[in-house]
matplotlib code that plots the C-alpha trace (Angstrom):
import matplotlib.pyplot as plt

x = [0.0, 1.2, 0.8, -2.5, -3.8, -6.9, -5.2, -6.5, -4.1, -4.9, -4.5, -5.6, -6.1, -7.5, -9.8, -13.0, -12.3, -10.1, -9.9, -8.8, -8.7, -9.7, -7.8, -9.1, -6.9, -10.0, -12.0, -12.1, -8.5, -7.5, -8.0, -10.9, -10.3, -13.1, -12.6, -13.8, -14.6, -14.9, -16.4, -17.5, -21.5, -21.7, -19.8, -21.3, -21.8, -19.6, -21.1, -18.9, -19.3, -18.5, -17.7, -18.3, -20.5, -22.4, -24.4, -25.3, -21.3, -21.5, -24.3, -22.5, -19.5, -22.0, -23.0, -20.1, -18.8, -22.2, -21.5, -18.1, -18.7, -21.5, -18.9, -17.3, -19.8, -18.2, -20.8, -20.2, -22.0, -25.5, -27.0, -25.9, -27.9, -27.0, -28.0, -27.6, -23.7, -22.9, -23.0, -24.2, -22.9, -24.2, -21.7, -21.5, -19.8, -19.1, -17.3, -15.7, -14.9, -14.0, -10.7, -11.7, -14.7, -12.8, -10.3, -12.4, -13.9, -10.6, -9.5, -13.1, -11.9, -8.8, -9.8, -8.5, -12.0, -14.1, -11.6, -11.7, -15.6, -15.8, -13.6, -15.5, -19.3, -17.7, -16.2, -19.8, -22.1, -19.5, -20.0, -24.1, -24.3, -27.3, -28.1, -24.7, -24.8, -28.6, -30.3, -33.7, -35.6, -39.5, -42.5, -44.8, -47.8, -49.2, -52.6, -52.2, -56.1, -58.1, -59.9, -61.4, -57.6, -55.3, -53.2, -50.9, -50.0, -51.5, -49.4, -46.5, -47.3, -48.0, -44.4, -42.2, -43.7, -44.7, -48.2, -49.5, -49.1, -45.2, -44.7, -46.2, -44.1, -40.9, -41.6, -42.3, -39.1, -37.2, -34.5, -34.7, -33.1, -33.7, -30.8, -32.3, -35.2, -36.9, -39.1, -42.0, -41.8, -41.8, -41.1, -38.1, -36.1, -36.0, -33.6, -32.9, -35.6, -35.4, -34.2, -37.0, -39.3, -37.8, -39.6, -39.3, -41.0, -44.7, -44.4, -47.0, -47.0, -50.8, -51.5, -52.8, -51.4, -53.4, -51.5, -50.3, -49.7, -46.9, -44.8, -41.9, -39.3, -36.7, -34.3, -36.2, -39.5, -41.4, -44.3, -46.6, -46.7, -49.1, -51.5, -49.0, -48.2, -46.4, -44.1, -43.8, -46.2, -48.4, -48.5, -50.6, -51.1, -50.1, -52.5, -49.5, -48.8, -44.8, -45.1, -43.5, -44.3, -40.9, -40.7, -37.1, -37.6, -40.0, -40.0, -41.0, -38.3, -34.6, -31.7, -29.9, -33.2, -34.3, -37.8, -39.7, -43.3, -45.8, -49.0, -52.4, -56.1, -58.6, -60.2, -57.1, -56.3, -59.2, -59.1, -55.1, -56.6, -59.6, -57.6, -54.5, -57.0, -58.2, -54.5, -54.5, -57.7]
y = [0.0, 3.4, 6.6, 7.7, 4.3, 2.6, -0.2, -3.0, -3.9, -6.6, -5.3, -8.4, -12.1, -14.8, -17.6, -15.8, -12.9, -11.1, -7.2, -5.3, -1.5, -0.3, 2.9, 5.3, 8.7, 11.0, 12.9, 16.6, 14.2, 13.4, 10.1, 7.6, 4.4, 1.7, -0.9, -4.3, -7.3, -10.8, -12.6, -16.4, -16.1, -20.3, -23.4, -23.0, -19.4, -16.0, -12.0, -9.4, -5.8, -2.3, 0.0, 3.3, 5.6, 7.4, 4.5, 5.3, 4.8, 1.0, 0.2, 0.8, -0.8, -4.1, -3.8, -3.8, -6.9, -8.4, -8.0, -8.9, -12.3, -12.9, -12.9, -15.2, -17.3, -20.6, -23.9, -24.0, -20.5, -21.3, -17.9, -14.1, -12.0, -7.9, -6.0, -1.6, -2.5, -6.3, -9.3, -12.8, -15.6, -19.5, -22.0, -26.1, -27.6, -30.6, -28.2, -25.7, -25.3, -21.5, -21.1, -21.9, -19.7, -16.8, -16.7, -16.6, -13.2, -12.0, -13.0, -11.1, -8.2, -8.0, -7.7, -4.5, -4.4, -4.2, -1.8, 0.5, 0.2, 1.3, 4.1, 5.5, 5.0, 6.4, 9.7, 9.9, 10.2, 12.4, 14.7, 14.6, 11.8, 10.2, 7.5, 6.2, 2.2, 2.4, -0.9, 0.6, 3.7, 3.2, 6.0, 4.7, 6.3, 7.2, 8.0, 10.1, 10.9, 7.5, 8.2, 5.1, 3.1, 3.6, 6.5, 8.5, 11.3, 13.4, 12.3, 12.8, 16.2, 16.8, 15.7, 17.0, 20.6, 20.4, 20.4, 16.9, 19.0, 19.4, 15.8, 14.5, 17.1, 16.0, 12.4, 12.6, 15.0, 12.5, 10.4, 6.7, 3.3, 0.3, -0.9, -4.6, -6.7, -9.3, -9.5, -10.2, -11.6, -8.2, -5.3, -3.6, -1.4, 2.3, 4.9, 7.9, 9.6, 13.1, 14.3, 16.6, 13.4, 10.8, 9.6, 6.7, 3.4, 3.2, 2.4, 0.1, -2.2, -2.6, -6.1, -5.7, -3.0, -3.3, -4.7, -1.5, 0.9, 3.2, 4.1, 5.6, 4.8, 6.2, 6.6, 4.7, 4.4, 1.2, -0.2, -3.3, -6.0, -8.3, -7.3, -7.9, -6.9, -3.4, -0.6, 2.0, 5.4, 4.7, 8.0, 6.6, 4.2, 2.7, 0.4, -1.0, -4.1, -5.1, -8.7, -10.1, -12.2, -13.8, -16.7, -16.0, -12.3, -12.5, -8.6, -6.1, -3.9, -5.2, -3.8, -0.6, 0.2, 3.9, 5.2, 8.3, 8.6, 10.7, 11.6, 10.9, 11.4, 9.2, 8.8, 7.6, 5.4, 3.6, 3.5, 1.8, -0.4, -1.6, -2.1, -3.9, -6.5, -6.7, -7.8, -10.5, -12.2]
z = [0.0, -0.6, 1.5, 2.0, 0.5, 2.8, 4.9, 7.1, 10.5, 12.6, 16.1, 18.1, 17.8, 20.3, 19.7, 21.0, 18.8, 15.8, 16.0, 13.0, 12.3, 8.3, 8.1, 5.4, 4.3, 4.4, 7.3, 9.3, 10.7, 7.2, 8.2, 9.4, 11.3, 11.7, 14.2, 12.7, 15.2, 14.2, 16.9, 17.7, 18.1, 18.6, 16.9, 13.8, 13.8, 13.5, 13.7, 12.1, 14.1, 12.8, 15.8, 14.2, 16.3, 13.1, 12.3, 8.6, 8.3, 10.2, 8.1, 4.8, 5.9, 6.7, 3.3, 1.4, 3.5, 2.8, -1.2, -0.8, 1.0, -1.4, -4.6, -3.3, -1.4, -0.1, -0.1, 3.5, 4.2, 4.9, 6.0, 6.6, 8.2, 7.9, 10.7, 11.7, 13.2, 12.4, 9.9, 11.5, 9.4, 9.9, 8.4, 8.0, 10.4, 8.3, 5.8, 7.9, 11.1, 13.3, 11.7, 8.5, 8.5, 10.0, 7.8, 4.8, 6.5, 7.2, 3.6, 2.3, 4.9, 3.4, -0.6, -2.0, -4.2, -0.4, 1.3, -1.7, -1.8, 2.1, 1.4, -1.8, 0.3, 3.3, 1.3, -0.8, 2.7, 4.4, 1.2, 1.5, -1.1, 1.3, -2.3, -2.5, -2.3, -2.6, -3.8, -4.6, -3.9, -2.6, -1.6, 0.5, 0.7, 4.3, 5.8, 9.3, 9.2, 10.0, 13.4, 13.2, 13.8, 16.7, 16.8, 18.8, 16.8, 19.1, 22.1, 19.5, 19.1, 22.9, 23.6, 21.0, 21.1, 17.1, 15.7, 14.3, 10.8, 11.6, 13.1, 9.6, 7.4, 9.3, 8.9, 5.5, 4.6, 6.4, 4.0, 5.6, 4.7, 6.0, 8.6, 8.9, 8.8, 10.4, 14.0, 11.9, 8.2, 6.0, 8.8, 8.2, 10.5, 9.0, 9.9, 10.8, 11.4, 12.6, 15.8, 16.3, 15.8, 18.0, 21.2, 23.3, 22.7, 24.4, 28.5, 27.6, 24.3, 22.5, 22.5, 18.9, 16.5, 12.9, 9.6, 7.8, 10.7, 10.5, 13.8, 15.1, 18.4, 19.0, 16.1, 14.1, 12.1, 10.8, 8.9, 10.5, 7.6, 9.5, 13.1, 16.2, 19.4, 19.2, 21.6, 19.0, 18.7, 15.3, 13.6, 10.5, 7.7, 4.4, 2.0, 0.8, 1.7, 2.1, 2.3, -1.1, -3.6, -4.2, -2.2, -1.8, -0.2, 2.3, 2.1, -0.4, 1.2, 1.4, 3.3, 2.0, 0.2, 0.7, 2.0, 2.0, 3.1, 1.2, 2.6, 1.4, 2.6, 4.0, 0.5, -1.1, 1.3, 0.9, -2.7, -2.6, -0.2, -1.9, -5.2, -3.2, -1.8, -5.3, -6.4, -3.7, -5.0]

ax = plt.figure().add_subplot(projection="3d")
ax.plot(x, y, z, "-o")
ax.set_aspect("equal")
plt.show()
């Protein structure tokens, strides 16, 4: 590597975990390092963690090692799962064993194609490009209005000082991309939504939150695919339903995909839902 080139270091080495630092020549520093942790989640089983504290940054660098191991998928890799922070990798043991495993991360870690990927998405968001490494682009369509479904855009409002009219222009302003999925087959974890917006999860979960609804906790916002139990303030709803078609993605949204909400009326909403249900017949 030359000056000024990315580089990976392994720093430490032990049989519960491998630490390595990805340092990148760019930053208010001139230079950004990203500590990378391959750790031992069971026998058969290995999560990769990102320890950057901006997590739009960790999630990208999960991405590209996602990509990266998928080039070069080995038969003995029988599931990854991408989450905000960390990779979870599943492996046969009759094919591979720790070492084995971990040193094909190490070796995907390594690749001069995935370093120079990091460092080209990590230079891109730090300059506002928020699309960079974006798989697909969605609008989803949201009703704030139905009085007739649970709702607590109100108590929104109440506690973050804006008018319901604000709390639904920020949240449909707001630039999201799903971090993760799973909890429910077709929810997807949607970030970040705006500081001005972000309230704690309910003190006390709804037994039943309706298929469609549209909430917000914390840092994060969500859609319902299916009725379930639910800790997250509902500020409205989508007709669209998010649970796919392809056998092989259970959901309609995928990680790295980007979201915006748009907001519609009571009318519309019931027109998009009457001719959704009339795709499902």
């Amino acid at each position: 590597m030359t000056e000024g080139s990315p580089t990976l270091y392994q720093v430490k080495q032990s049989k519960e975990e491998s630490l390595l630092e990805l340092r990148l020549p760019f930053g208010e520093t001139g230079k950004q390092t990203i500590h990378l942790r391959i750790c031992i989640a069971s026998d058969c089983a290995l999560i990769v963690y990102a320890d950057l504290d901006e997590l739009l940054l960790a999630n990208h660098v999960i991405k590209q090692l996602s990509r990266a191991i998928l080039q070069r998928r080995p038969s003995y890799l029988l599931e990854y799962i991408p989450s905000y922070k960390s990779l979870f990798l599943e492996f046969d043991l009759l094919e591979a064993d720790l070492y084995k495993a971990r040193a094909f991360v190490k070796s995907c870690l390594s690749e001069a194609s995935f370093i120079h990927a990091v460092s080209d998405d990590l230079k891109a968001l730090q300059g506002g490009a928020i699309d960079v490494a974006c798989n697909k682009a969605h609008r989803i369509p949201v009703c704030y209005e139905l009085l007739d479904l649970p709702s607590d855009l109100e108590k929104v409002s109440q506690e973050t000082s804006l008018t319901c009219k604000e709390v639904i222009a920020t949240h449909c302003t707001s630039q999201l991309q799903v971090f993760a999925t799973g909890f429910l087959p077709g929810f997807a974890y949607l970030g970040e939504i705006d500081e001005s917006i972000q309230i704690p999860r309910l003190s006390q979960p709804r037994a039943r939150v309706p298929s469609g609804a549209v909430a917000i906790a914390d840092k994060q916002t969500a859609i319902y695919p299916i009725e379930s139990p639910g800790g997250w303030h509902i500020l409205g709803y989508t007709p669209i339903s998010l649970i796919s078609e392809n056998p092989e993605k259970a959901s309609l949204l995928q990680v790295g995909d980007r979201i915006q909400f748009y907001e519609i009326s009571a009318k519309e909403y019931l027109k998009m839902s009457s001719e959704q249900a009339s795709k499902c017949e």
